[in-house]
C-alpha positions as CSV (number, residue, x, y, z in Angstrom):
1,X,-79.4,178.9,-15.3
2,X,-80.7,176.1,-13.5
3,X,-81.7,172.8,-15.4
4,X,-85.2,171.9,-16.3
5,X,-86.2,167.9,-16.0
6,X,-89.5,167.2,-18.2
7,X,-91.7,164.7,-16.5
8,X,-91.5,160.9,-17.0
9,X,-93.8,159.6,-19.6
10,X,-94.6,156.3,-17.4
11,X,-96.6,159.2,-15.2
12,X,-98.3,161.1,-18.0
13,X,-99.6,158.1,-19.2
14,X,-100.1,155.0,-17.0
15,X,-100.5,154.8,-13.4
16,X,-100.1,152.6,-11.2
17,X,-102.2,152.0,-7.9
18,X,-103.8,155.4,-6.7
19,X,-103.5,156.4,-3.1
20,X,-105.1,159.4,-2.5
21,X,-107.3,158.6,-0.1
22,X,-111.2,160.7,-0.1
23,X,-110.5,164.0,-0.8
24,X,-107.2,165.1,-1.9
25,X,-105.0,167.0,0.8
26,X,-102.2,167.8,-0.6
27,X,-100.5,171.2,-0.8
28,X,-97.8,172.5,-3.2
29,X,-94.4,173.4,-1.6
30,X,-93.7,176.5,-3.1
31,X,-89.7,177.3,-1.6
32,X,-87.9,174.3,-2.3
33,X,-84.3,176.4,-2.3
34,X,-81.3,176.0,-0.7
35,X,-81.9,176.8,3.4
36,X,-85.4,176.5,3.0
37,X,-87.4,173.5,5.4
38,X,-88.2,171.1,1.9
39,X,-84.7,171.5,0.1
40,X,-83.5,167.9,0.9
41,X,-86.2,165.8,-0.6
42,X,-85.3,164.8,-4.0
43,X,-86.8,163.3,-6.9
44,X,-84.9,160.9,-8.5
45,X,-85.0,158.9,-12.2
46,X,-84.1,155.8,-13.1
47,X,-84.6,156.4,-17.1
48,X,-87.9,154.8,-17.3
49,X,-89.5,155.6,-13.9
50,X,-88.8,157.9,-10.7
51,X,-89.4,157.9,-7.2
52,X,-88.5,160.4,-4.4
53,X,-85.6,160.3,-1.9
54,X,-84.1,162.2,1.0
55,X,-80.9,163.0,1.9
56,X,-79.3,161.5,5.3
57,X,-75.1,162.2,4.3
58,X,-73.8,164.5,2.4
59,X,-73.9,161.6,-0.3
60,X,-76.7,159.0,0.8
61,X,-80.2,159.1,-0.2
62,X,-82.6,157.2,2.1
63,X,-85.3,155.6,-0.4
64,X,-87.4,152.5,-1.1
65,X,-86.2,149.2,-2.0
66,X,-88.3,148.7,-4.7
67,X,-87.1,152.0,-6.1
68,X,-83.4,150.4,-6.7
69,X,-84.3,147.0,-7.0
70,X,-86.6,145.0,-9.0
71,X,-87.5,141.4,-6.8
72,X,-89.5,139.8,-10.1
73,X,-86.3,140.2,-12.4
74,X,-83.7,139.7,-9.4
75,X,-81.6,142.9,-11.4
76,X,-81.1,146.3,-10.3
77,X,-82.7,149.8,-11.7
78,X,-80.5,152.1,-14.0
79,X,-78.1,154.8,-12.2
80,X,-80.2,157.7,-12.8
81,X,-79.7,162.0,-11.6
82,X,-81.0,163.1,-8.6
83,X,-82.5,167.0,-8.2
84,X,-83.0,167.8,-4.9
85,X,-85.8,170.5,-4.2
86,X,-86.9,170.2,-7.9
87,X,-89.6,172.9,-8.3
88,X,-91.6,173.2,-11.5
89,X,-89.2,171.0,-13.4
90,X,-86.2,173.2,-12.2
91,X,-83.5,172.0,-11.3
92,X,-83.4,174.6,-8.2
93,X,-80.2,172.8,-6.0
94,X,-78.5,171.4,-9.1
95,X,-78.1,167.3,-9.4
96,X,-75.8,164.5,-8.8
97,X,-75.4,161.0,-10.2
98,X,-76.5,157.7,-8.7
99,X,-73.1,155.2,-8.0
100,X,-74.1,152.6,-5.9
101,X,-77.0,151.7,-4.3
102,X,-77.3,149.3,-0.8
103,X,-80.5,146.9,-0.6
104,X,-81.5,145.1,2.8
105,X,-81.0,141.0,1.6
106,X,-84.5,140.7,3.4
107,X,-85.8,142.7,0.6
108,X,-84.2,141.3,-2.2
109,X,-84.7,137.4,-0.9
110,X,-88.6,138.3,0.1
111,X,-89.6,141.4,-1.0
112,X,-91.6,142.2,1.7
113,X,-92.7,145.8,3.1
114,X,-91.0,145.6,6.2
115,X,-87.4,145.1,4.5
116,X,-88.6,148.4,1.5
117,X,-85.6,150.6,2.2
118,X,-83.0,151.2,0.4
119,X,-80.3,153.7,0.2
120,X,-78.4,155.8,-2.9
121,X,-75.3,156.7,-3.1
122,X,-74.1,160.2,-5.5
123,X,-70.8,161.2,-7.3
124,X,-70.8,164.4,-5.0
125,X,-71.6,165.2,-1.6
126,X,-74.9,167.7,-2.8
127,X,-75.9,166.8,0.8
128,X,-73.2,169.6,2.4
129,X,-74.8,172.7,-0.3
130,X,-78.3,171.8,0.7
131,X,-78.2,169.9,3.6
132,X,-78.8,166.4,5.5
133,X,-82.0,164.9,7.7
134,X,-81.1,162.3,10.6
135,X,-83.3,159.7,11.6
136,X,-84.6,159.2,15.0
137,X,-85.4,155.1,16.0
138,X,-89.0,154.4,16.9
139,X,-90.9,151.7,18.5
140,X,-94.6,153.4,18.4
141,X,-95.8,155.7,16.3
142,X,-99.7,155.4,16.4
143,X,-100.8,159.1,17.4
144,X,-97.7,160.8,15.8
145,X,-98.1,163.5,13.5
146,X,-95.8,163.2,10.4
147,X,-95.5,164.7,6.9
148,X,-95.1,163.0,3.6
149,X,-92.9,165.0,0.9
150,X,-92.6,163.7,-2.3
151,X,-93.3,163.8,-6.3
152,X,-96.6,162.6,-6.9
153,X,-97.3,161.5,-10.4
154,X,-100.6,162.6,-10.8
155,X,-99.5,166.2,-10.1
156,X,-96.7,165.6,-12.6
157,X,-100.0,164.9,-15.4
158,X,-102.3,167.5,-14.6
159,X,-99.4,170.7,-13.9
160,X,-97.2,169.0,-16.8
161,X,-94.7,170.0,-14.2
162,X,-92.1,168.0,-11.5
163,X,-92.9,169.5,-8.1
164,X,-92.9,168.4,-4.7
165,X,-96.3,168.4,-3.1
166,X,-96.9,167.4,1.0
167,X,-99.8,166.7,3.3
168,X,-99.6,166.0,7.3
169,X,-101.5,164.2,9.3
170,X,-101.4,161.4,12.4
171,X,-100.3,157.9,11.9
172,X,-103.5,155.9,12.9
173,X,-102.4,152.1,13.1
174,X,-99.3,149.9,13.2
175,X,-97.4,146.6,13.8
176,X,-94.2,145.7,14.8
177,X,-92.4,147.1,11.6
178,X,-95.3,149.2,9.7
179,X,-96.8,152.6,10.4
180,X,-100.1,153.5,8.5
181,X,-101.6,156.7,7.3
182,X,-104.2,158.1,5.1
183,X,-102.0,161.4,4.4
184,X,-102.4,161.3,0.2
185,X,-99.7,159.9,-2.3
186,X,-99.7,158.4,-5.2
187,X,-97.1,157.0,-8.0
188,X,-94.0,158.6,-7.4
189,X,-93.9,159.2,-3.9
190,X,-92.2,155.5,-3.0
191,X,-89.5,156.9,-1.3
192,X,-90.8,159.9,0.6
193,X,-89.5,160.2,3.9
194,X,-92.2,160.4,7.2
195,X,-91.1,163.4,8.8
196,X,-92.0,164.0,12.4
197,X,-92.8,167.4,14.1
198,X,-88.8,167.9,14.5
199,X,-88.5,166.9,10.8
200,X,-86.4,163.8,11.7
201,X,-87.2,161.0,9.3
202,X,-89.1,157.9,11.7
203,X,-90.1,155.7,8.2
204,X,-90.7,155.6,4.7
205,X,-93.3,155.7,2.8
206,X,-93.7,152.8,0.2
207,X,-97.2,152.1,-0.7
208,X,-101.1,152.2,-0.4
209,X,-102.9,148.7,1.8
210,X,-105.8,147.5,2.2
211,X,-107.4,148.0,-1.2
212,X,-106.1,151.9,-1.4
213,X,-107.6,152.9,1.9
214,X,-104.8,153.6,3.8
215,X,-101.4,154.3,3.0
216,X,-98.2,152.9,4.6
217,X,-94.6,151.7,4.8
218,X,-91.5,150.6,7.1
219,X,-90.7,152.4,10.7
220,X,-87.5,153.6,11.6
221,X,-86.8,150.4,13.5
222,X,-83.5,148.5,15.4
223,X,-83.2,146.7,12.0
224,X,-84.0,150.0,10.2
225,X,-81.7,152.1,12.0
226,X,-78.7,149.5,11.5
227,X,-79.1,148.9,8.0
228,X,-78.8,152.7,7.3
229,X,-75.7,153.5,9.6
230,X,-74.1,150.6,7.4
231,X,-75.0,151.9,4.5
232,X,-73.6,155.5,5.2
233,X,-70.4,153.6,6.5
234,X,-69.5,152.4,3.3
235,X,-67.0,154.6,1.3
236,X,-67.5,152.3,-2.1
C-alpha cells in the first residue's frame, strides 16, 4: 500500500507571503503515477517545512537554495523524504532520503535570487523508476510559455490534502539572471521547476516581487547550467 504523508502544520496554520496573483489559476494534476507527464516533481520535507523539487539524475533534485539552506542562521535544513508525484497525501512513486545537498557560495555569502538554486541528493536512484527532466540553457525568455508544478500550501489547508497543483502561462519580463511571471504559487512551491513547452526545466521558481504582483525566480543561465552539471558530477 502506498504511504500517506499528512500535511505540514507550518502550512495549515501560518503562511507566509501569498502569491497568487488576481484570480486563482491553478488546476489539480490528477495522474501523478509512474509514466505519466507530472511524475518527477516531488515534494519534499525538511521536518518543520517543505518545498517542491524536481528530478534531473536518477539521484539529484533540482530545488531552491533557500529550501536547503538557511542564509540568517548560516546552518543547513534537516535531511528530510522526498515523494515524487505525491497525490492526495499518497505516496504514489514511493520516497527516498535526502544525503547531501550542494548550495551555489553566491547564495550562501549573499543570499540573493539570482544564486536560489540548489540541488538534493537521495539514498537511491528513484529518478530511473520514475524518471529524470534535463535542462535546456537560456538567455531570453520573455514571451515563453512555461508551467509551474508544485505543492502549494494553501491547497494543502483548504483539501487537508498534499497534491501537486500547476498553471501555465508566458513569462512577461526579465533581466540578466531573472524571469517573471504571474502564473499562481504560493508557500510551498519554492522549488518548482519552469517547464517549457518541451517540458525541459529553463529556471526555478523561488518567490513572489514587487509587493506580490508578480512571481519570479533564477533562469537556466551559463552560471546555472554549470553549477548543476557539478552538482550531478559529484558521487559524495
Amino acid at each position: 500500500m502506498a504511504k500517506k504523508v499528512k500535511p505540514l502544520s507550518k502550512y495549515l496554520k501560518d503562511f507566509q507571503t501569498k502569491v497568487v496573483i488576481g484570480d486563482d489559476g491553478r488546476t489539480k494534476v490528477a495522474n501523478t503515477k509512474s509514466g505519466t507527464i507530472q511524475f518527477d516533481c516531488l515534494y519534499i520535507t525538511f521536518g518543520g517545512s517543505s518545498c517542491t523539487g524536481t528530478l534531473i539524475a536518477p539521484n539529484k533534485i533540482l530545488t531552491n537554495g533557500h529550501c536547503v539552506y538557511n542564509t540568517a542562521s548560516r546552518s543547513y535544513s534537516e535531511k528530510g523524504t522526498v515523494y515524487p508525484g505525491m497525490n492526495d497525501s499518497t505516496a504514489v512513486n514511493g520516497s527516498a532520503k535526502m544525503t547531501e545537498f550542494y548550495v551555489p557560495s553566491g547564495y550562501i555569502n549573499t543570499g540573493a535570487s539570482q544564486y536560489d538554486f540548489a540541488v538534493i541528493k537521495t539514498d537511491t536512484n528513484i529518478g530511473n523508476t520514475v524518471g529524470y527532466r534535463s535542462i535546456r540553457q537560456v538567455t531570453n525568455l520573455t514571451g515563453t510559455t512555461i508551467k509551474i508544478s508544485g505543492y502549494p500550501g494553501d491547497k494543502m489547508r483548504s483539501t487537508g490534502k498534499v497534491s501537486q497543483w500547476e498553471m501555465s502561462g508566458p513569462v512577461t519580463r526579465e533581466d540578466t539572471n531573472l524571469a517573471y511571471y504571474t502564473i499562481d504559487t504560493f508557500s510551498g512551491n519554492s522549488g518548482s521547476a519552469m517547464l517549457d513547452q518541451n517540458q525541459q526545466i529553463v529556471g526555478v521558481h523561488n518567490a513572489g516581487y514587487s509587493n506580490g504582483t508578480i512571481n519570479g525566480g533564477p533562469k537556466a543561465t551559463a552560471a546555472f547550467v554549470e553549477f548543476i552539471n557539478y552538482a550531478k558530477a559529484q558521487k559524495k
